[in-house]
Biopython code that builds the backbone (N, CA, C, O; Angstrom):
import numpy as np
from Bio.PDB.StructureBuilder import StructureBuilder

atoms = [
    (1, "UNK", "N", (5.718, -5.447, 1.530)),
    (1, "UNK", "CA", (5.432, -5.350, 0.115)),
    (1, "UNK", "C", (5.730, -3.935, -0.339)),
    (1, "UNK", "O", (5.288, -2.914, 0.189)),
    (2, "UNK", "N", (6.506, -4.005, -1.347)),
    (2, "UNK", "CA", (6.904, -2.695, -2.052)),
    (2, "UNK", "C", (6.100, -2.365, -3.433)),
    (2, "UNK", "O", (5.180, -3.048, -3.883)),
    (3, "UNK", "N", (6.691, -1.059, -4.069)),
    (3, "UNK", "CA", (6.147, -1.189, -5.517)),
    (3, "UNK", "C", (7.283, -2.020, -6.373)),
    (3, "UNK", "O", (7.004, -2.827, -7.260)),
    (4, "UNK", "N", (8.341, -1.747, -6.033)),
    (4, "UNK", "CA", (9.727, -1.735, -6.581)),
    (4, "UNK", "C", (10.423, -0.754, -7.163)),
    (4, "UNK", "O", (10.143, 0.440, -7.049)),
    (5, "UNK", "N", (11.661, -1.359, -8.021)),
    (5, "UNK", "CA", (12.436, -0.234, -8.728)),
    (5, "UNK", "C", (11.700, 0.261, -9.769)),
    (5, "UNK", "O", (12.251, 1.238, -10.277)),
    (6, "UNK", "N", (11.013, 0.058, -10.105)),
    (6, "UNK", "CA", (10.387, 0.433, -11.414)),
    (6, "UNK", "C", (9.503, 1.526, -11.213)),
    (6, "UNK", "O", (9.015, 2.032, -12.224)),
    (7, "UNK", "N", (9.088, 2.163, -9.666)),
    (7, "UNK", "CA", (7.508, 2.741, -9.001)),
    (7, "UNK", "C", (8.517, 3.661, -9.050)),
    (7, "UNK", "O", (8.202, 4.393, -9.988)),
    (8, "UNK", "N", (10.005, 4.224, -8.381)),
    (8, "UNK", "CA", (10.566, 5.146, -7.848)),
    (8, "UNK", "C", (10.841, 5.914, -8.575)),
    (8, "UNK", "O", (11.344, 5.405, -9.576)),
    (9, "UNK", "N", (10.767, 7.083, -8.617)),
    (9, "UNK", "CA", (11.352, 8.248, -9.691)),
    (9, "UNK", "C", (12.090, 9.377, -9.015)),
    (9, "UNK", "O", (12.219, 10.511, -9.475)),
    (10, "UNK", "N", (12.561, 8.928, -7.863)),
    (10, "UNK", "CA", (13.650, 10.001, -7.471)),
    (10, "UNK", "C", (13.435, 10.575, -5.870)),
    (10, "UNK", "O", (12.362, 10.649, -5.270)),
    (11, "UNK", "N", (14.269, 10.809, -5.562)),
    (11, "UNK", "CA", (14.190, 11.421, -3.833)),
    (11, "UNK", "C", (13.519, 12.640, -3.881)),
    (11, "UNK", "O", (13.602, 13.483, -4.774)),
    (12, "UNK", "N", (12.627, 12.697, -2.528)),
    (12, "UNK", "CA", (11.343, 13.624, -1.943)),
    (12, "UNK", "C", (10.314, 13.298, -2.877)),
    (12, "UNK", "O", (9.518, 14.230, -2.985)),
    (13, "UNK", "N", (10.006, 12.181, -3.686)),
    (13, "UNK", "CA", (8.537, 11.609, -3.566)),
    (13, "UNK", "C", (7.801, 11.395, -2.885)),
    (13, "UNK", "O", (8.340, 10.984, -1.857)),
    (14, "UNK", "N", (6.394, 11.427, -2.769)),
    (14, "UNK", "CA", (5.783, 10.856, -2.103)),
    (14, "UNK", "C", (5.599, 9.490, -2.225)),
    (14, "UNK", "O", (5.786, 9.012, -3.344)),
    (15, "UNK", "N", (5.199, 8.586, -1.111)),
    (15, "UNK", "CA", (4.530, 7.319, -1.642)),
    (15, "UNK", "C", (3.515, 7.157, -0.132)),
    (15, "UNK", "O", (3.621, 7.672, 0.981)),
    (16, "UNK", "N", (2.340, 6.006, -0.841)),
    (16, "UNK", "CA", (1.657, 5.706, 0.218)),
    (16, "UNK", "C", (1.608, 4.566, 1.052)),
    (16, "UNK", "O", (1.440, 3.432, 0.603)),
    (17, "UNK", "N", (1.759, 4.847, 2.331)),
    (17, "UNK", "CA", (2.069, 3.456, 2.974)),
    (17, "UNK", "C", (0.339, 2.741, 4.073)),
    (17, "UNK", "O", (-0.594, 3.145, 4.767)),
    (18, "UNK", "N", (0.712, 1.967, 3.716)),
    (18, "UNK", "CA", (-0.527, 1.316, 4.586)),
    (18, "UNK", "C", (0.088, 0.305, 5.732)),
    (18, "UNK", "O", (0.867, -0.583, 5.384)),
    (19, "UNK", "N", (-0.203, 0.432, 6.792)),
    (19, "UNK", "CA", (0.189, -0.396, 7.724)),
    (19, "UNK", "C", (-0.950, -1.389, 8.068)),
    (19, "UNK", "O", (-2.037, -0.971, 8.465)),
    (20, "UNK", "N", (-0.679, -2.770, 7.905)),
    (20, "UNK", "CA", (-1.865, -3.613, 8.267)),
    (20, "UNK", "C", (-1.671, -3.817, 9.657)),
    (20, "UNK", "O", (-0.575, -3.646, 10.189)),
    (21, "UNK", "N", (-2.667, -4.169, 10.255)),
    (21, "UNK", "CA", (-3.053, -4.231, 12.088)),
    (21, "UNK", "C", (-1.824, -5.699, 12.293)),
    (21, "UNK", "O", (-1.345, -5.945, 13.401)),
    (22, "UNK", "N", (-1.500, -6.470, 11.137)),
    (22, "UNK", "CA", (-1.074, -7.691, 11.220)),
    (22, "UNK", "C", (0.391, -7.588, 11.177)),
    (22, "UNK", "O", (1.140, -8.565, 11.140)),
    (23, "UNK", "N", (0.855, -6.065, 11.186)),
    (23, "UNK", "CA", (2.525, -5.403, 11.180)),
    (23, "UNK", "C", (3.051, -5.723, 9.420)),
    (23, "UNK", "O", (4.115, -6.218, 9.051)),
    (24, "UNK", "N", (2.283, -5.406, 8.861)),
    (24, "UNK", "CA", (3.056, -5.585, 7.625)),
    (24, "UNK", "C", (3.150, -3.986, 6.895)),
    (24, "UNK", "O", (2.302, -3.154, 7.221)),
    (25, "UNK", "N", (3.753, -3.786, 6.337)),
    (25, "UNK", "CA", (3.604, -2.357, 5.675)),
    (25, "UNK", "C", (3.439, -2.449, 3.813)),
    (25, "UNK", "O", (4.265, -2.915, 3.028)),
    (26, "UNK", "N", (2.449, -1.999, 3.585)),
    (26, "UNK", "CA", (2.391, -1.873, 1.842)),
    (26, "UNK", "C", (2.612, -0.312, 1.445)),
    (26, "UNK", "O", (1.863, 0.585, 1.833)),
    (27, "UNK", "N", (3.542, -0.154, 0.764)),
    (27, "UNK", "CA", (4.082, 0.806, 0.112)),
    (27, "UNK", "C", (3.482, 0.757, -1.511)),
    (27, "UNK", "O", (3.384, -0.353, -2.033)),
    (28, "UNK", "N", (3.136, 1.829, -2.195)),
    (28, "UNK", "CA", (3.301, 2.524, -3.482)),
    (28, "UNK", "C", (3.457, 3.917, -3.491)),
    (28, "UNK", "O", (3.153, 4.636, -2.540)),
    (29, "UNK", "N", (4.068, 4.424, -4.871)),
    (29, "UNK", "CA", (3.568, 5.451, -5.018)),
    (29, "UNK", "C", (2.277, 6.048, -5.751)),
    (29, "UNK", "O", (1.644, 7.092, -5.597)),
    (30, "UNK", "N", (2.156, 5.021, -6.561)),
    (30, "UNK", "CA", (0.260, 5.095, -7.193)),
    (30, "UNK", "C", (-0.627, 4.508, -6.131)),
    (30, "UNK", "O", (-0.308, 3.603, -5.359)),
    (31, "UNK", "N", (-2.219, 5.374, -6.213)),
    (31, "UNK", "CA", (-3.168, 4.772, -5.395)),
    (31, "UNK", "C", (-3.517, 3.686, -5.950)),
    (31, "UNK", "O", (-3.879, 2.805, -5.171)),
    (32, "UNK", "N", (-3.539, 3.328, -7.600)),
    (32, "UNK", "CA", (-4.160, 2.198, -8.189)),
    (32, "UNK", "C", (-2.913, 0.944, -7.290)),
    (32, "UNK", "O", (-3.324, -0.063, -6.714)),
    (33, "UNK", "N", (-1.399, 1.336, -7.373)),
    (33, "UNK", "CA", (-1.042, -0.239, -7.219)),
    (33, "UNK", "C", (-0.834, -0.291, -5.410)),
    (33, "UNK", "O", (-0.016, -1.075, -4.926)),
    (34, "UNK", "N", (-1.508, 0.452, -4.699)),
    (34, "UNK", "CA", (-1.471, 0.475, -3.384)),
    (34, "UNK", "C", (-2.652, -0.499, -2.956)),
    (34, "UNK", "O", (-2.771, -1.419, -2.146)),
    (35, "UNK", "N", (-3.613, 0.250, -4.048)),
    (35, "UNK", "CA", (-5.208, -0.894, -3.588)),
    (35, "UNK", "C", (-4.923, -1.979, -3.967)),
    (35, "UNK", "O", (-5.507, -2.806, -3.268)),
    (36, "UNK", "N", (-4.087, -2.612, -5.013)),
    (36, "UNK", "CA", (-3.890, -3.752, -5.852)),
    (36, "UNK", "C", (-2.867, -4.351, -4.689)),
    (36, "UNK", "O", (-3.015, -5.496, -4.261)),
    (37, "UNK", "N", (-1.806, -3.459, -4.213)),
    (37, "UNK", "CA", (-1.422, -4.700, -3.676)),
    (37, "UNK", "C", (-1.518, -4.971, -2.475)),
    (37, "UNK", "O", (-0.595, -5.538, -1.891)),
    (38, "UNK", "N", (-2.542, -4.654, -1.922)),
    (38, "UNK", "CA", (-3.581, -4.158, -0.312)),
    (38, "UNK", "C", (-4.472, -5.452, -0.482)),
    (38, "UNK", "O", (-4.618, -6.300, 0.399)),
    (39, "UNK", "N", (-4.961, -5.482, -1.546)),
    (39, "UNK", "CA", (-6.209, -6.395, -1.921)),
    (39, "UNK", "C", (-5.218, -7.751, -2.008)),
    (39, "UNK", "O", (-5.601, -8.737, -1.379)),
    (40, "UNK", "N", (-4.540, -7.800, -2.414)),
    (40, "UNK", "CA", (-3.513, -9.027, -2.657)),
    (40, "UNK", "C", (-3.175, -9.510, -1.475)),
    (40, "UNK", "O", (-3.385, -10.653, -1.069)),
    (41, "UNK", "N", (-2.463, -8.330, -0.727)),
    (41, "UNK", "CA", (-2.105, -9.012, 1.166)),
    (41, "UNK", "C", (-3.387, -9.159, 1.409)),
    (41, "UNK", "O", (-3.241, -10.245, 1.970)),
    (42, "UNK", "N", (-4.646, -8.963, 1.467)),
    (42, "UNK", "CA", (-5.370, -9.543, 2.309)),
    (42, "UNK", "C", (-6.282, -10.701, 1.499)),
    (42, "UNK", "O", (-7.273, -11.203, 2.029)),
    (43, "UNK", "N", (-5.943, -10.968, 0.501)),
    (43, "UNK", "CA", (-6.638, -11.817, -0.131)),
    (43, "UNK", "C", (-5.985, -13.036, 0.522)),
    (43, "UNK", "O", (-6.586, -14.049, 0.879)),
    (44, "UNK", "N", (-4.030, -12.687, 0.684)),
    (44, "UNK", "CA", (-3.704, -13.924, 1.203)),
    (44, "UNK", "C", (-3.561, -13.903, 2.930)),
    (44, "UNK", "O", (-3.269, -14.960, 3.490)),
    (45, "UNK", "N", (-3.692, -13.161, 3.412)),
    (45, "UNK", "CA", (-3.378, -13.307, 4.756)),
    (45, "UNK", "C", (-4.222, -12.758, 5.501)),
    (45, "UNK", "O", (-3.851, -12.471, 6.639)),
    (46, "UNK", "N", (-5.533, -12.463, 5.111)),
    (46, "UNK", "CA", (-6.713, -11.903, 5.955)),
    (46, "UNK", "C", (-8.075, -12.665, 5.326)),
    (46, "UNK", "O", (-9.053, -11.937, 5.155)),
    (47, "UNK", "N", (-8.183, -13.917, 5.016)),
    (47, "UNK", "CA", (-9.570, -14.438, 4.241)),
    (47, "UNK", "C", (-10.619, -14.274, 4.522)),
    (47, "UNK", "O", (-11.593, -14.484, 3.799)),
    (48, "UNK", "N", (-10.624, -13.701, 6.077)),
    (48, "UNK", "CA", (-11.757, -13.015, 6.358)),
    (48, "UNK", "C", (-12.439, -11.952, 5.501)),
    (48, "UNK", "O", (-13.630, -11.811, 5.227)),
    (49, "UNK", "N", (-11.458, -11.306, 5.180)),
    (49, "UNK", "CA", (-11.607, -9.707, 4.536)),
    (49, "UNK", "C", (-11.832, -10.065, 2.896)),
    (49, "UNK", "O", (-12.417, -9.462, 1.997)),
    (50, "UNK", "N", (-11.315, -10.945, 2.930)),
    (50, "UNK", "CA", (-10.805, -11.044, 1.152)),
    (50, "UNK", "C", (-9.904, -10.297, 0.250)),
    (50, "UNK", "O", (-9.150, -9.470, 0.764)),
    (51, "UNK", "N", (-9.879, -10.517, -1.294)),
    (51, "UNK", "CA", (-9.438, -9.557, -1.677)),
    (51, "UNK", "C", (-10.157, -8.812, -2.205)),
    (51, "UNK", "O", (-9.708, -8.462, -3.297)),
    (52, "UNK", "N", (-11.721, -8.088, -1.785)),
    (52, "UNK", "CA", (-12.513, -7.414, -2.689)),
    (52, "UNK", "C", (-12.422, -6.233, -1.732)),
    (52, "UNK", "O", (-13.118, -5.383, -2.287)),
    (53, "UNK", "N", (-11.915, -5.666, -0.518)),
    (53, "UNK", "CA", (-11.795, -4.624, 0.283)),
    (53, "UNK", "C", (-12.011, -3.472, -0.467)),
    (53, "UNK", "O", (-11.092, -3.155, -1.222)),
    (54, "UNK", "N", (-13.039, -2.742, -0.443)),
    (54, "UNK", "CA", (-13.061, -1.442, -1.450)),
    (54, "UNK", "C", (-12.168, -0.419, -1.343)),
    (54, "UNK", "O", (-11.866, -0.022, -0.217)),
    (55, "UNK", "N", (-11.623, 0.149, -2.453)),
    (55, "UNK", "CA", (-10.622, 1.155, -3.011)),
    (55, "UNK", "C", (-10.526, 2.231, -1.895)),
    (55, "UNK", "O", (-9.554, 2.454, -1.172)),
    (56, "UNK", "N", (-11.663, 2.816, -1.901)),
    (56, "UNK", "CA", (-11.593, 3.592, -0.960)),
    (56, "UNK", "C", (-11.426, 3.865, 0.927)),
    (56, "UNK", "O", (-11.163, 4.810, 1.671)),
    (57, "UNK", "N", (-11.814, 2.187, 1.080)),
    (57, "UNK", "CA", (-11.441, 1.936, 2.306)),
    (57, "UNK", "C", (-10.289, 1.551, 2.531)),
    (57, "UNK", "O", (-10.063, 1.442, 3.736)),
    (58, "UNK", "N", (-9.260, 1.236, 1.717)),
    (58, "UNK", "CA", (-7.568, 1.261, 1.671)),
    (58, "UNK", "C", (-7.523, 2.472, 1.764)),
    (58, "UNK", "O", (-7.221, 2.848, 2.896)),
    (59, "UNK", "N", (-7.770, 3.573, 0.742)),
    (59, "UNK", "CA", (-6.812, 4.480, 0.366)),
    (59, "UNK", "C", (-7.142, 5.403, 1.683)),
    (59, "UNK", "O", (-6.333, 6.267, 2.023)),
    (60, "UNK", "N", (-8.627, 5.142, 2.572)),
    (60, "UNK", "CA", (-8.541, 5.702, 4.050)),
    (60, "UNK", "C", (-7.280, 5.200, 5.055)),
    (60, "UNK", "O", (-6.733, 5.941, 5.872)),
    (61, "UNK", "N", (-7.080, 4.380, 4.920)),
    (61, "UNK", "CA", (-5.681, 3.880, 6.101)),
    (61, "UNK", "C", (-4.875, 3.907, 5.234)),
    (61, "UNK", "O", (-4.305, 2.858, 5.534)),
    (62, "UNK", "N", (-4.356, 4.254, 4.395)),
    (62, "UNK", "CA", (-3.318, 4.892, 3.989)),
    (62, "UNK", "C", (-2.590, 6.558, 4.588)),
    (62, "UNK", "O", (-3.127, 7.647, 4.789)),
    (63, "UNK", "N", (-1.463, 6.182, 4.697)),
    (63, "UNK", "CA", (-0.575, 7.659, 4.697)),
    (63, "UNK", "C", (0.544, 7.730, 3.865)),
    (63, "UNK", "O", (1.421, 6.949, 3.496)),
    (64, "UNK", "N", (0.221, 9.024, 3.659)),
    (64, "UNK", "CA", (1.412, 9.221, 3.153)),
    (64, "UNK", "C", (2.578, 10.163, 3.287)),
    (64, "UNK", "O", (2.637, 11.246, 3.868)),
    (65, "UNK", "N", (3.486, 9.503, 2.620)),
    (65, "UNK", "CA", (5.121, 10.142, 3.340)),
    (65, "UNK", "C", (6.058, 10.235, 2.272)),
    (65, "UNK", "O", (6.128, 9.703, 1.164)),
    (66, "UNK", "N", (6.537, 10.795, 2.699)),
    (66, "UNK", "CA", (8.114, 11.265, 1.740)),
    (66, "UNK", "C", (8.865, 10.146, 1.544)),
    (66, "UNK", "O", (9.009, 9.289, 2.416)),
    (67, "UNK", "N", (9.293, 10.101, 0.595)),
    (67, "UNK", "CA", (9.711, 8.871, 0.290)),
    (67, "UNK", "C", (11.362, 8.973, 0.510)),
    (67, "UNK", "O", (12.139, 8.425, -0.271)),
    (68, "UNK", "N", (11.700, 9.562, 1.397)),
    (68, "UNK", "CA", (13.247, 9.755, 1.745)),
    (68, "UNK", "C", (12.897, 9.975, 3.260)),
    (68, "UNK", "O", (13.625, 10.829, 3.768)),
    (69, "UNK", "N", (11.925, 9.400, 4.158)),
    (69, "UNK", "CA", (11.483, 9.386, 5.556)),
    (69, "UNK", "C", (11.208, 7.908, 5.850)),
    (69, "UNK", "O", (11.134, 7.471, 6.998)),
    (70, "UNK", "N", (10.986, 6.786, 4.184)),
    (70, "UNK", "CA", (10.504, 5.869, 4.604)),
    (70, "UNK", "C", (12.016, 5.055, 4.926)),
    (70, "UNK", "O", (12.018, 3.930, 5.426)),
]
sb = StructureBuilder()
sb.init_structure("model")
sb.init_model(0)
sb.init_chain("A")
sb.init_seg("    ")
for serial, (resi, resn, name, xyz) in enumerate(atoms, 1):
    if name == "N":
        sb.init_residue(resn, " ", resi, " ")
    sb.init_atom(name, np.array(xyz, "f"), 0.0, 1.0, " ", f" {name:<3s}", serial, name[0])
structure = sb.get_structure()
């Protein structure tokens, strides 16, 4: 899961990537659409977890990287 073309504003951005334990990688460069679309993968592919995972416990397993490294 990406943000898309619309998130990117140019080479040596940052963006934040989250790697789920389940090998998937979620990319943004905003924290708002990183949690949004964190909460979304696990709403559908972790029902254990749901999609109510708090903000701040994403934006902890998050890293972030240059966006010309990803």
């Amino acid at each position: 899961m990406t943000e898309g073309a619309n998130g990117s504003t140019g080479i040596g951005d940052s963006k934040l990537v989250l790697r789920c334990e389940c090998g998937a990688s979620i990319t943004a460069s905003r924290k708002s659409r990183l949690v949004e679309l964190a909460r979304i993968h696990f709403g559908e592919f972790h029902p254990d977890l749901g999609p109510g995972v708090p903000a701040d416990l994403i934006l902890a397993m998050a890293e972030e990287k240059e966006a010309a490294t990803l």
